[in-house]
C-alpha positions, 0 to 999 in steps of 0.5 A, a space after each residue: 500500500 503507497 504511503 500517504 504523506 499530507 503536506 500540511 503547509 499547503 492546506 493551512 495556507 490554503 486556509 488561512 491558518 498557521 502552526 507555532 511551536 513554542 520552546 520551554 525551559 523546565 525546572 525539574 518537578 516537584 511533588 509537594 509536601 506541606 512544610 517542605 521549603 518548596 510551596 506552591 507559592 515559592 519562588 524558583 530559581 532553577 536550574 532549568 532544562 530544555 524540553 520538547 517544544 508545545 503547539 498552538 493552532 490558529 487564524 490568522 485573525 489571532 483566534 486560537 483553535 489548540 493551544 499549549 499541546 505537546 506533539 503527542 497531544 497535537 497528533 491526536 487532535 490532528 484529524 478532526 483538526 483536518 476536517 472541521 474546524 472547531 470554535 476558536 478557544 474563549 479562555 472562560 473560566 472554568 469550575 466556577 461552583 469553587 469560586 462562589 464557595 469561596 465567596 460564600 466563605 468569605 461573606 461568613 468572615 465579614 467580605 463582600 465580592 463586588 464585579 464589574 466591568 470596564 469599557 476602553 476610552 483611550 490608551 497611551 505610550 508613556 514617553 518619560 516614566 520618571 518625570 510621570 513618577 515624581 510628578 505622582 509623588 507629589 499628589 500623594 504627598 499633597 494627600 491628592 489623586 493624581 489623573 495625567 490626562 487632566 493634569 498636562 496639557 495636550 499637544 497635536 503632533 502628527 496623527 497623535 495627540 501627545 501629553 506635555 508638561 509645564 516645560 514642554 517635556 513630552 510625557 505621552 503619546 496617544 497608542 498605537 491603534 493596534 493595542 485597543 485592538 489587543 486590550 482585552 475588556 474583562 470582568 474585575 472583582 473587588 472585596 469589601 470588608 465589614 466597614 465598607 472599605 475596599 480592600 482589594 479591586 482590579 481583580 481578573 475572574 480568572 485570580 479571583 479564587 487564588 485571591 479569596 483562598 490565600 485572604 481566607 487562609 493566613 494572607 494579609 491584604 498587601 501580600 495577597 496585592 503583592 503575589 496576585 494583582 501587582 507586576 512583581 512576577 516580571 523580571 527586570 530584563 522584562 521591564 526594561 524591554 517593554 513599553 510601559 502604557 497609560 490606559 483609562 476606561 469607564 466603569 460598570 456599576 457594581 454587581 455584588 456577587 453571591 450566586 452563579 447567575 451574578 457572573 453572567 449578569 455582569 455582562 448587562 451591568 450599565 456603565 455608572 453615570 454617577 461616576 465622574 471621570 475615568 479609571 486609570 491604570 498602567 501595565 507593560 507591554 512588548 510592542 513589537 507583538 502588541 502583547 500585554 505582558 504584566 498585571 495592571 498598576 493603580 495610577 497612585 502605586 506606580 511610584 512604589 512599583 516602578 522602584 521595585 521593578 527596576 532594583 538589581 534584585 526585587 524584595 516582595 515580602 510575602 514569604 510568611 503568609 504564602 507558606 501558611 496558605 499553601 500548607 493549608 491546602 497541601 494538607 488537605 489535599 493529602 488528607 483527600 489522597 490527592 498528591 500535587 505536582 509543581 512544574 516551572 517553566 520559562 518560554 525561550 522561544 516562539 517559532 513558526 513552523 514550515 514544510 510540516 508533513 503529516 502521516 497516518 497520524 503522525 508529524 513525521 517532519 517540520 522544520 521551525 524558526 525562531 522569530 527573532 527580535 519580536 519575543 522576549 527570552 526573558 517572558 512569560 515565566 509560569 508555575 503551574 500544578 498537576 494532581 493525581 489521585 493517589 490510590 487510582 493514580 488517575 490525573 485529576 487535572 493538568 498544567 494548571 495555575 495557583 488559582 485555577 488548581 483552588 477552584 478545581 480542587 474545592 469543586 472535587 472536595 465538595 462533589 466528593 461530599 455530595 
């Protein structure tokens, strides 16, 4: 029988679509026992080594259709890949029946969850970050809030407008309009406490559950802003080869949420006329990809963030309260027979690949090729969790984050209750 080798490079072209093959570097897994100086929430400063690369599929639109599968997993895809091609991926949050029991934990204690959602006005390339930070500085010092767009004076030059200040100093430009096009609009959390006081806001769906747990279960306030809401996972070859932006949108008014039908209310929740102004926030991003590469920056924090992220070495004290929350759910874990897996990795390099050709399910050649200048080596580092049932040794779940691995489990716990 001839054999039948498919030149896939032909069919994507065809179609518009197009393989990546993404390089990792991984440090060596750990299972994790609680007390033991590795946590699920310590750092990890290797040693890493090279492993076999992950694929994504996808438009040309950007739209994802397989993301992050190793050749073995891709392979098995393949086929129905071939024939049809499925939705594109919608990153929802899953297991969200574990994020309300936290929620429902955390109102017992006096908390109350509120989301939102934001609509983008404008965004802009922030040209003199420190004369931006001392002129922060000074509102604070003044006890005052600190608005850039309101604060210097606008100046047209060529197709954008750009922020000046007393002196003529350029501060901003408006953004190229390729980054609202990237700026994704997500729903944001925030928890109240007893008096009325907002404690924590600007929190994304997908690190709410990591939030609530680690507040319920040893962390303070400012170490839980620290871990999950603040840039301090960048490293600084990061921050010096990104570009730091100025966004500002209008906000929803606020859904408190108590019920699985509170989150999907939040997408007809109207913008509130009652508030004047505009949210501001800052974030980092590689320009080259118009890729947003770190969590946002409240428009009074940048001072105190921007120090941080530029020392030689970054010092976040969060040591303490992190080791009493990871102990707290390895112990229950391992009371439940489960065991938990820690994988760190740092993505080397991003590749398009060429001349793949595909036979009776299996890729039996490509070639790849880094995109040079375009991806950081220095991003997207990531800890991620995989459980098994210790008695079946079946895989419970995945590759998955701190947050994510929370909810997942609290699920498991309470199906296993029922």
């Amino acid at each position: 029988m001839a054999r039948i080798i498919i030149n896939l490079e032909r069919y994507l072209s065809e179609r518009e679509l197009a393989i990546n093959y993404l390089m990792y570097d991984y440090a060596k897994q750990e299972p994790l026992i609680p007390g033991e100086k590795v946590t699920m929430l310590s750092s990890n400063d290797g040693p890493y080594f090279s492993a076999p690369g992950r694929f994504d599929f996808y438009n040309q639109e950007g739209q994802l259709y397989v993301m992050d599968k190793s050749i073995e997993e891709f392979e098995k895809l393949l086929p129905e890949l071939l024939k049809e091609l499925p939705e594109p991926l919608t990153f929802e949050v899953e297991d969200l029946e574990g994020i309300i029991s936290l929620v429902k934990s955390a109102q017992e204690v006096g908390y109350s969850v509120y989301g939102y959602h934001q609509k983008l006005v404008d965004t802009w390339d922030v040209i003199d970050p420190l004369s931006l930070i001392q002129d922060t500085t000074e509102k604070a010092e003044k006890g005052e809030h600190f608005n850039p767009t309101s604060y210097y004076t606008a100046s047209q030059e060529d197709d954008r407008l750009t922020l000046v200040n007393n002196v003529g100093t350029k501060l901003l430009c408006e953004s190229d309009e390729m980054k609202t096009r990237f700026l994704l609009e997500n729903y944001y959390f925030e928890v109240v406490d007893s008096k009325g006081e907002c404690l924590l806001k600007q929190i994304p769906l997908e690190e709410l559950a990591g939030v609530l747990y680690s507040l319920l279960n040893g962390m303070t306030v400012s170490e839980v802003k620290n871990l999950f809401l603040s840039p301090y996972n960048m490293t600084r070859n990061q921050v010096e080869e990104c570009l730091l932006v100025y966004d500002r949108y209008t906000m929803s008014k606020k859904r408190k949420i108590e019920t699985l039908d509170d989150f999907s209310a939040l997408e007809s929740v109207p913008l509130d006329s009652d508030y004047q102004g505009y949210y501001g926030e800052y974030s980092y991003w590689l320009e080259e990809e118009c890729i947003r590469i770190s969590r946002s920056v409240d428009v009074m924090d940048l001072p105190k963030v921007f120090e941080l992220l530029n020392m030689e070495k970054q010092e976040v004290l969060v040591g303490l309260g992190a080791n009493k929350v990871s102990d707290k759910l390895l112990s229950d874990a391992i009371e439940s027979d489960i065991l938990i897996f820690r994988d760190d990795r740092i993505q080397t390099r991003v590749c398009d690949t060429s001349e793949l050709e595909y036979e009776e399910g299996t890729i039996v050649n490509f070639i790849y090729e880094e995109r040079k200048n375009e991806i950081s080596l220095s991003t997207f580092r990531e800890t991620l969790f995989t459980a098994i049932d210790q008695e079946t040794r079946e895989e419970l779940f995945r590759e998955l984050t701190f947050s994510q691995s929370v909810a997942r489990l609290i699920r498991l716990w309470e199906e296993r209750d029922k």
